[in-house]
PDB file of N, CA, C and O in Angstrom:
ATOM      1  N   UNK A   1       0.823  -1.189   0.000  1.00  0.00           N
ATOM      2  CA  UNK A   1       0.000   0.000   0.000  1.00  0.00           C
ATOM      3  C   UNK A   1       0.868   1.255   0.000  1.00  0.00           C
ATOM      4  O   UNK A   1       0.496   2.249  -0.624  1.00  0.00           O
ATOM      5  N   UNK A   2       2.127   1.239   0.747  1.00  0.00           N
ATOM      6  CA  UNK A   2       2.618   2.523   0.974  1.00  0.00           C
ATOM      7  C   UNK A   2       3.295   2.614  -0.848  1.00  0.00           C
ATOM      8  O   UNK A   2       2.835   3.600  -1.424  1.00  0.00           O
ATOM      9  N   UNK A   3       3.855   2.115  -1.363  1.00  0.00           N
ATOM     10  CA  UNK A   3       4.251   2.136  -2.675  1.00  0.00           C
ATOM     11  C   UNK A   3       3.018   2.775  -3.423  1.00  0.00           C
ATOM     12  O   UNK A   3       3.374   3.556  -4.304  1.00  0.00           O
ATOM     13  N   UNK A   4       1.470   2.613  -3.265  1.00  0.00           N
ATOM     14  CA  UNK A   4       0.846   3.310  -3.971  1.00  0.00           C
ATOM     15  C   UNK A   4       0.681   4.509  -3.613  1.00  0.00           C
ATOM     16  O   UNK A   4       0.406   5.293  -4.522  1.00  0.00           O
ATOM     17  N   UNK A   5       0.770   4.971  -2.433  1.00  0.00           N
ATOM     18  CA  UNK A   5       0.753   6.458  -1.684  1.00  0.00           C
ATOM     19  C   UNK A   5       1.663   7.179  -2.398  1.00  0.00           C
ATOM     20  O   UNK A   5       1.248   8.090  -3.113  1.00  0.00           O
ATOM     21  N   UNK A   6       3.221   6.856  -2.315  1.00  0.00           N
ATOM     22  CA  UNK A   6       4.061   7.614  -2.679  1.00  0.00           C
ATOM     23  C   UNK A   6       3.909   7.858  -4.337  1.00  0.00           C
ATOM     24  O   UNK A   6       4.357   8.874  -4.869  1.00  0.00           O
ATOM     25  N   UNK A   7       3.239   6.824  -5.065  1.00  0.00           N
ATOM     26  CA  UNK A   7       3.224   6.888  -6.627  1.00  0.00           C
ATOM     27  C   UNK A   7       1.499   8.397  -6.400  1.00  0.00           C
ATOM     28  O   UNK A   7       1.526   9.561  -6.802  1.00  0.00           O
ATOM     29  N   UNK A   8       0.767   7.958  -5.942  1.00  0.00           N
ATOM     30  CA  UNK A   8      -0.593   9.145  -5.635  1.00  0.00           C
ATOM     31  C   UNK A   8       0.219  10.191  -4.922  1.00  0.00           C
ATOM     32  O   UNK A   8      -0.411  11.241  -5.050  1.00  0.00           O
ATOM     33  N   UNK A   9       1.615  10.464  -4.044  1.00  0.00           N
ATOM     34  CA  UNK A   9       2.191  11.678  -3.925  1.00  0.00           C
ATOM     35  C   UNK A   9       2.361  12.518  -4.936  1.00  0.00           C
ATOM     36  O   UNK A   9       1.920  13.639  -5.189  1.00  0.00           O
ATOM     37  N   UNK A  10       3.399  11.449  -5.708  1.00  0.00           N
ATOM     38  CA  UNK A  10       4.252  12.486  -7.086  1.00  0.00           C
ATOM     39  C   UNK A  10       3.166  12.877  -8.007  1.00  0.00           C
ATOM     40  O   UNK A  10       2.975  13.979  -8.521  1.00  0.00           O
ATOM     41  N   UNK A  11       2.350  11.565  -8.152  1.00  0.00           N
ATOM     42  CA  UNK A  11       1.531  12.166  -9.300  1.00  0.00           C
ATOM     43  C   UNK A  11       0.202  13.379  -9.196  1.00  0.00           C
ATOM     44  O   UNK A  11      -0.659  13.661 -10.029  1.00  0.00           O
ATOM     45  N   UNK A  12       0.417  13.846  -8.027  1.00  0.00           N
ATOM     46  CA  UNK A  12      -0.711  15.040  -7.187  1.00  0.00           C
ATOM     47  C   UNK A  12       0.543  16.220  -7.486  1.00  0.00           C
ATOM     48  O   UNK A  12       0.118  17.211  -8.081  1.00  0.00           O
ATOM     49  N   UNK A  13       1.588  16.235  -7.252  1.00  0.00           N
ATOM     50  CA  UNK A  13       2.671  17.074  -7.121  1.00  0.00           C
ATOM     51  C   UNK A  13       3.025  17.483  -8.914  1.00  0.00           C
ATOM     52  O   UNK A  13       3.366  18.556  -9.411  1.00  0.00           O
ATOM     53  N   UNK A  14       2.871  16.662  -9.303  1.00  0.00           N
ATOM     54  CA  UNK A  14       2.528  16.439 -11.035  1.00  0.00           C
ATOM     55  C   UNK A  14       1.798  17.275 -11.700  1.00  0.00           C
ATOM     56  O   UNK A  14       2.177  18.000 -12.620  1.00  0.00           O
ATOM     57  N   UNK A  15       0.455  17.169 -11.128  1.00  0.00           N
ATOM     58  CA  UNK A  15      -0.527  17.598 -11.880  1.00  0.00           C
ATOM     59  C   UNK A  15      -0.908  18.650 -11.085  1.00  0.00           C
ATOM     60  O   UNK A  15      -1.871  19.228 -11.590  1.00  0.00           O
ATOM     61  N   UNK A  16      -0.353  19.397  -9.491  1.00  0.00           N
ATOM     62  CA  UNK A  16      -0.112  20.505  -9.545  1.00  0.00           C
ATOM     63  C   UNK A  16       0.681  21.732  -9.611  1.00  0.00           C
ATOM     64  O   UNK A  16       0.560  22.824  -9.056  1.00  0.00           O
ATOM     65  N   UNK A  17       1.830  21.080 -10.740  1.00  0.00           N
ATOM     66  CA  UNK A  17       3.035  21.784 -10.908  1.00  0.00           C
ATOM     67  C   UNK A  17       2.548  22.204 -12.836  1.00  0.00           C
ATOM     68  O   UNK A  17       2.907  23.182 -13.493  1.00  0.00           O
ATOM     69  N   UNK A  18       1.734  21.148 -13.222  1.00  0.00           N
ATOM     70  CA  UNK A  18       0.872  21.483 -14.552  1.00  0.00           C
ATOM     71  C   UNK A  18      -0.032  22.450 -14.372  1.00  0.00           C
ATOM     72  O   UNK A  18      -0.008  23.513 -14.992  1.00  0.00           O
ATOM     73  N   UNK A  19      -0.689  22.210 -13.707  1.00  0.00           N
ATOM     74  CA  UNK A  19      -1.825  23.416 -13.353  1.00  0.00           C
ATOM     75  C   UNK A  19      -1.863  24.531 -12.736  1.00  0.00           C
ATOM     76  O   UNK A  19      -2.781  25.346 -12.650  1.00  0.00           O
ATOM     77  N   UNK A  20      -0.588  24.542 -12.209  1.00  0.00           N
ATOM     78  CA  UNK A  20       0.197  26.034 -11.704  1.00  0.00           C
ATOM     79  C   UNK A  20       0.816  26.358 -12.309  1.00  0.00           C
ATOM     80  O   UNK A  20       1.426  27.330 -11.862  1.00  0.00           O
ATOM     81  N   UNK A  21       1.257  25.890 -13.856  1.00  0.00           N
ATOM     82  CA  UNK A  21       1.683  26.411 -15.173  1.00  0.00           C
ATOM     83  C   UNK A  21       0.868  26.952 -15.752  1.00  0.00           C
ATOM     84  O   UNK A  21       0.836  28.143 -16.060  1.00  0.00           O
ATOM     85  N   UNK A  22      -0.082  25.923 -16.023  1.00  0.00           N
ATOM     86  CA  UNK A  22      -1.357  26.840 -17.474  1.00  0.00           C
ATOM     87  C   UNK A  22      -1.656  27.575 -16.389  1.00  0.00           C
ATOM     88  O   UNK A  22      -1.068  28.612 -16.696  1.00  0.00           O
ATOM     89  N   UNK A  23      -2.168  27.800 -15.291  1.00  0.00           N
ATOM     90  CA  UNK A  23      -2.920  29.247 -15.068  1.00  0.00           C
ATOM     91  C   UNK A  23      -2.175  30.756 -14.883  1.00  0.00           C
ATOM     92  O   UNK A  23      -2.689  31.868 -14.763  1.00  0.00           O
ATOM     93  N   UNK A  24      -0.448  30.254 -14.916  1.00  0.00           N
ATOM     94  CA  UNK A  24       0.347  31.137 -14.909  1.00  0.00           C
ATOM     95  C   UNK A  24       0.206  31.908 -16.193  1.00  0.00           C
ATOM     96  O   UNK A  24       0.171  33.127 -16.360  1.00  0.00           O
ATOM     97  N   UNK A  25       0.138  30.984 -17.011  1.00  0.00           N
ATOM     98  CA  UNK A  25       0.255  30.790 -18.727  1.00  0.00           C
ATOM     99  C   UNK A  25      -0.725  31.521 -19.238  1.00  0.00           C
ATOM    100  O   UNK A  25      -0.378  32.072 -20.283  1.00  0.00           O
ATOM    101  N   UNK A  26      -2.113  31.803 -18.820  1.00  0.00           N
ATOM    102  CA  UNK A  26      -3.556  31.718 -19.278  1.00  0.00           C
ATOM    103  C   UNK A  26      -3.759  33.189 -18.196  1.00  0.00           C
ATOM    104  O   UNK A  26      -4.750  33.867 -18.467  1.00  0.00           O
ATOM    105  N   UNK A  27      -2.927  33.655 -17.085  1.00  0.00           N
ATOM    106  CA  UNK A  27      -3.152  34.692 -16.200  1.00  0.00           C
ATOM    107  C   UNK A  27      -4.195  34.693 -15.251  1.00  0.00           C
ATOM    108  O   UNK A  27      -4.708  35.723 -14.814  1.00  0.00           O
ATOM    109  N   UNK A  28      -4.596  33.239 -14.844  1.00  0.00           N
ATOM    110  CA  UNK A  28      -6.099  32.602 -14.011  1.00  0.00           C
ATOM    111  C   UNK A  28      -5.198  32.480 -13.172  1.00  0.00           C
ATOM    112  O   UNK A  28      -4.112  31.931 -13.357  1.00  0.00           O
ATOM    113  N   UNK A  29      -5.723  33.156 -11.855  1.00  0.00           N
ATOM    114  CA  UNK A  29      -4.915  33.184 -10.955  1.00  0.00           C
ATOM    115  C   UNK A  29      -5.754  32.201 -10.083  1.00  0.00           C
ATOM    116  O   UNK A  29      -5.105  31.565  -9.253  1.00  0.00           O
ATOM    117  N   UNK A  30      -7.179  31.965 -10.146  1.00  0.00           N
ATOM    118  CA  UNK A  30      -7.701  30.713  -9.496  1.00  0.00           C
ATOM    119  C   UNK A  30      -6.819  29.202  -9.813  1.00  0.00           C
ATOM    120  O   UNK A  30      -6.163  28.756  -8.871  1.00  0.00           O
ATOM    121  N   UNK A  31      -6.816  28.608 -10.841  1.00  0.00           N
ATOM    122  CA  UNK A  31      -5.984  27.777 -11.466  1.00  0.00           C
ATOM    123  C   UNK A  31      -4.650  27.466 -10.445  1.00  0.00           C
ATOM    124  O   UNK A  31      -4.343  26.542  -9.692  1.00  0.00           O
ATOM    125  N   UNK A  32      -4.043  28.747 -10.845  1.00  0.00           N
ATOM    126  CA  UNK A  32      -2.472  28.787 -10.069  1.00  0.00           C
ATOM    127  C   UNK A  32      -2.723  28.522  -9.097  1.00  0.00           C
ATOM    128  O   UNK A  32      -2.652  27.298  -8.986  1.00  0.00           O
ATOM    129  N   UNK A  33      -3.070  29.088  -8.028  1.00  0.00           N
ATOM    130  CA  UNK A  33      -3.828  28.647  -6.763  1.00  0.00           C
ATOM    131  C   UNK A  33      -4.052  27.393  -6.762  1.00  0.00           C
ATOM    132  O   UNK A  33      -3.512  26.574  -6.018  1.00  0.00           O
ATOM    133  N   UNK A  34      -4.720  27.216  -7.450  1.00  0.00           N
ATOM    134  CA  UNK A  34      -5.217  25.381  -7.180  1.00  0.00           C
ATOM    135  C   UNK A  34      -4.120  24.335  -7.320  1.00  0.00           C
ATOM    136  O   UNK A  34      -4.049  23.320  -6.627  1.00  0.00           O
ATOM    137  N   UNK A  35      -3.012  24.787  -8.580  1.00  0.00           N
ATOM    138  CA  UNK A  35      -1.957  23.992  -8.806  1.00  0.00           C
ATOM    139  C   UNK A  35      -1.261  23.865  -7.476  1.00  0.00           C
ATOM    140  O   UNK A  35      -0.696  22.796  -7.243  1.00  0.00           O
ATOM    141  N   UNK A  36      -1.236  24.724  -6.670  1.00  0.00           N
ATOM    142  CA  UNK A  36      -0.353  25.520  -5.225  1.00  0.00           C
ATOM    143  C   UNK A  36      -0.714  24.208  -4.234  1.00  0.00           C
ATOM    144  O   UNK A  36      -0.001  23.394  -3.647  1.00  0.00           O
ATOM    145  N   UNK A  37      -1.896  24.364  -4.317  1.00  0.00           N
ATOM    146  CA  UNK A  37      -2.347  23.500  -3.132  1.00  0.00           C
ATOM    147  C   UNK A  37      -2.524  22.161  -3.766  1.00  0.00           C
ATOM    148  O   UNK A  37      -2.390  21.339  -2.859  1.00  0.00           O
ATOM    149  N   UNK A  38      -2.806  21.441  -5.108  1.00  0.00           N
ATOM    150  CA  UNK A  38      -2.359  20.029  -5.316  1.00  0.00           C
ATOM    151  C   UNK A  38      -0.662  19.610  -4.789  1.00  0.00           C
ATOM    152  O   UNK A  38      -0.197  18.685  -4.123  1.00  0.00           O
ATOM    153  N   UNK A  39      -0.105  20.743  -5.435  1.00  0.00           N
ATOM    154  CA  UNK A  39       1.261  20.232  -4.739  1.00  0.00           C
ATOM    155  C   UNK A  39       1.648  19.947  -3.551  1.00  0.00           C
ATOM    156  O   UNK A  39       2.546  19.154  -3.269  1.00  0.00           O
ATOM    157  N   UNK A  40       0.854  20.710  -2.641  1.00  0.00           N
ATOM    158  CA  UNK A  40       1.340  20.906  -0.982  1.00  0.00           C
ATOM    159  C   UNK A  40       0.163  19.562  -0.543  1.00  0.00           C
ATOM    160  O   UNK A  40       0.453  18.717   0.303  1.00  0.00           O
ATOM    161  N   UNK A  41      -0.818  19.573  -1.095  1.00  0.00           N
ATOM    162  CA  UNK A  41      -1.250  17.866  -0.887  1.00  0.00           C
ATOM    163  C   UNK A  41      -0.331  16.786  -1.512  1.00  0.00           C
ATOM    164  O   UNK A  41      -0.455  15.631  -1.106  1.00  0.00           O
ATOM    165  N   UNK A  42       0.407  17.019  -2.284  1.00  0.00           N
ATOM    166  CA  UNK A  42       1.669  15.702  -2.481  1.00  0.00           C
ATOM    167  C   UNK A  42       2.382  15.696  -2.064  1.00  0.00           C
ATOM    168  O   UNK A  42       3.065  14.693  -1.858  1.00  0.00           O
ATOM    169  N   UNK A  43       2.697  17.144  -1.601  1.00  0.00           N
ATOM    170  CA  UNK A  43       4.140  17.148  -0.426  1.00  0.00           C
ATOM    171  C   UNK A  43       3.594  16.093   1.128  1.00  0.00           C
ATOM    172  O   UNK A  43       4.084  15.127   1.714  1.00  0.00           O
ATOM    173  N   UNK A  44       2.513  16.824   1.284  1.00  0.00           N
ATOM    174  CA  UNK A  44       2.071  16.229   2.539  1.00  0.00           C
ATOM    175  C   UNK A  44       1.671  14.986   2.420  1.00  0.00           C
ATOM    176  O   UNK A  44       1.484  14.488   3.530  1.00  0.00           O
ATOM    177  N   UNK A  45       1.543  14.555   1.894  1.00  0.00           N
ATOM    178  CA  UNK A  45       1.131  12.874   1.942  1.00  0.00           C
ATOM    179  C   UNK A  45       2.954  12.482   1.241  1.00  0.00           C
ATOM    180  O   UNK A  45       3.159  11.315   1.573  1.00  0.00           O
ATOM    181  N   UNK A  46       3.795  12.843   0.721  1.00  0.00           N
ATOM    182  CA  UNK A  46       5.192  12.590   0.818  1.00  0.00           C
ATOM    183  C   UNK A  46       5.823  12.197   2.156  1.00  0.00           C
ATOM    184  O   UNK A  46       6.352  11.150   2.531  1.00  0.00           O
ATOM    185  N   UNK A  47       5.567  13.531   2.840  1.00  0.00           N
ATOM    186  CA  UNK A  47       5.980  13.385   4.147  1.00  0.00           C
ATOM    187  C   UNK A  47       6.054  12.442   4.557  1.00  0.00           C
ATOM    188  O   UNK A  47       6.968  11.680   4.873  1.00  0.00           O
ATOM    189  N   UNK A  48       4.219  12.441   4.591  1.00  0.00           N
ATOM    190  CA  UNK A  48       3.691  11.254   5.717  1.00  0.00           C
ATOM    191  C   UNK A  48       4.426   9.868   5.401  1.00  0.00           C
ATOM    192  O   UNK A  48       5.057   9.249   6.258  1.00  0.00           O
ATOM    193  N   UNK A  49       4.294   9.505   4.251  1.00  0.00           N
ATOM    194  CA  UNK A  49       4.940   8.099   3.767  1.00  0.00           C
ATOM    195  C   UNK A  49       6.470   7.678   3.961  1.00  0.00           C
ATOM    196  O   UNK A  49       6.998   6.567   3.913  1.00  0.00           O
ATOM    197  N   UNK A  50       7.043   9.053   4.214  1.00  0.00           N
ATOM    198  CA  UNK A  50       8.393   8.925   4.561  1.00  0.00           C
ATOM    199  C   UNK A  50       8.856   8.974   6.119  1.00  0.00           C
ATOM    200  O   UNK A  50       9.882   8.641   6.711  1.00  0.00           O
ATOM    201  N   UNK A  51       7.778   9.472   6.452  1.00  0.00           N
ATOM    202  CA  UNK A  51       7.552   9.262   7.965  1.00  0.00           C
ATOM    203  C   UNK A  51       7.321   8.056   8.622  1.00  0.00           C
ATOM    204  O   UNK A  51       7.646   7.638   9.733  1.00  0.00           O
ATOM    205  N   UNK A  52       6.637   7.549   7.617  1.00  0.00           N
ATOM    206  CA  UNK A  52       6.109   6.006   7.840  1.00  0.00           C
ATOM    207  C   UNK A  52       7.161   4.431   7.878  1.00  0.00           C
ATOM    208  O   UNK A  52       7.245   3.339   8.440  1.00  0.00           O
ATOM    209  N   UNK A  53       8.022   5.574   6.504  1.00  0.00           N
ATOM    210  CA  UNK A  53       8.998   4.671   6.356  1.00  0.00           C
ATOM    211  C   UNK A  53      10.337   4.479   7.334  1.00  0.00           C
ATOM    212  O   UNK A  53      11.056   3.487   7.459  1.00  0.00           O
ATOM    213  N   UNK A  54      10.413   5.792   7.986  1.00  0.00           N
ATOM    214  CA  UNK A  54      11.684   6.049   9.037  1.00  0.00           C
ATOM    215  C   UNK A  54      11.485   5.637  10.113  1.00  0.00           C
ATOM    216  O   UNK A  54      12.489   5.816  10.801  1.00  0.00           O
ATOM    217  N   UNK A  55      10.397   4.979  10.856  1.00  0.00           N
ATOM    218  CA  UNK A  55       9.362   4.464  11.444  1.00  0.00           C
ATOM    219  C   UNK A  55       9.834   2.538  11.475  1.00  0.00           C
ATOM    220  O   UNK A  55      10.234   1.796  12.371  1.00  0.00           O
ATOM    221  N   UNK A  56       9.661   2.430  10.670  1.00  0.00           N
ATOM    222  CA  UNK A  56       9.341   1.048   9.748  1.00  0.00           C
ATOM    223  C   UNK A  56      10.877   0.247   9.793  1.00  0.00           C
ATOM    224  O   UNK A  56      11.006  -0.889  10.250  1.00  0.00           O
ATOM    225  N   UNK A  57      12.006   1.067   9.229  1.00  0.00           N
ATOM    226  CA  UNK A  57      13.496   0.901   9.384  1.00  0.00           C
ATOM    227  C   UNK A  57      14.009   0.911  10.476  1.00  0.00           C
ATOM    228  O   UNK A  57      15.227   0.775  10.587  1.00  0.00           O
TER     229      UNK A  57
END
């Protein structure tokens, strides 16, 4: 399970590093925003999984 967390980290961190492009791109500052906070939800569930893992070792 934790292997799928960390793959649902990057790929949240992914698709809000895309979407905090086009709205940079497009001047939608809602967008950007939103890209902001997909990322900081992949950071944070990063964490956690690495937390989990330092834990675990």
């Amino acid at each position: 399970m934790a292997g799928n967390q960390k793959s649902k980290a990057k790929m949240e961190q992914a698709e809000g590093k895309a979407k905090e492009a086009a709205g940079r791109a497009v001047g939608n500052e809602r967008m950007t925003a939103e890209g902001r906070a997909e990322q900081s939800k992949g950071d944070a569930r990063q964490a956690k999984e690495k937390g989990k893992d330092a834990f675990r070792h």
